[in-house]
N, C-alpha and C positions, 0 to 999 in steps of 0.2 A: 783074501779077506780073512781075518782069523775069528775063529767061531766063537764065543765065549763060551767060558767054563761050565759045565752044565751044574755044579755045585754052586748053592747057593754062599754067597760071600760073607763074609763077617769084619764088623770091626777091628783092626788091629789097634793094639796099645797106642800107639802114637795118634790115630784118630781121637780113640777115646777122651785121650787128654787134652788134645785141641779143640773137643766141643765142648770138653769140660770150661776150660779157659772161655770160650765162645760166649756159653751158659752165666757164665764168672761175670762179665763184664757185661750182662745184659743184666742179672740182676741182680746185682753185688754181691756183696757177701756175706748181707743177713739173709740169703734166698738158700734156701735148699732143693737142690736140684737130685731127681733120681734117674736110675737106672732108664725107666720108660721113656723120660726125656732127651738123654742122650742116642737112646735107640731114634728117636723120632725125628731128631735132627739128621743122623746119620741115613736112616732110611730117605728122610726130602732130599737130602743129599747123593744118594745113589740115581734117587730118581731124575733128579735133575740132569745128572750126568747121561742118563740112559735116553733121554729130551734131546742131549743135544745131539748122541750119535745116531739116534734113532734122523732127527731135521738131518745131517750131514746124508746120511743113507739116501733120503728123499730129494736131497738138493742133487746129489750125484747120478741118481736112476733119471731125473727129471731133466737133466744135462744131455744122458744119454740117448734120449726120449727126441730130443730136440735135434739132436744131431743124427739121428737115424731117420727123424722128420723132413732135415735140408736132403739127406741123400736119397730119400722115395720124390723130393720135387725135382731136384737133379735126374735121375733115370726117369720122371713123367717127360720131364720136359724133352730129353736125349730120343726117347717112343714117339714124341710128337712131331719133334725136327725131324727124324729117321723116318716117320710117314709122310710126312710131307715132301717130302726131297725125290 
């Protein structure tokens, strides 16, 4: 699993401009848009991203969880047949 970077990220140019364009087309181009806004979008945007690997994380431990669950009813069951026999 690869750990993230422990420095905090930042927008690069090519973001900037696509939230610019984003901003652009939500509220034309009598709207002026600032610095704060584009931070704001870009941050819901990390965040978002960080939502879904965070659910992925949870859906995988929660898999594993399940499957460690079949194999303790498997060995219950193998302890029960083996005392009975």
């Amino acid at each position: 699993m690869k750990r993230p970077d422990p420095v905090v990220a930042e927008p690069d140019e090519a973001d900037i401009d696509r939230i610019k364009a984003i901003l652009r087309r939500v509220g034309g181009p009598m709207v002026t848009w600032g610095a704060v806004d584009v931070l704001n979008v870009w941050v819901v945007e990390q965040r978002a991203a960080l939502d879904r690997e965070m659910s992925e994380r949870l859906s995988r431990a929660s898999w594993a969880l399940v499957v460690a669950t079949i194999g303790l009813v498997v060995c219950t069951a193998g302890l029960i047949w083996a005392t009975l026999i």
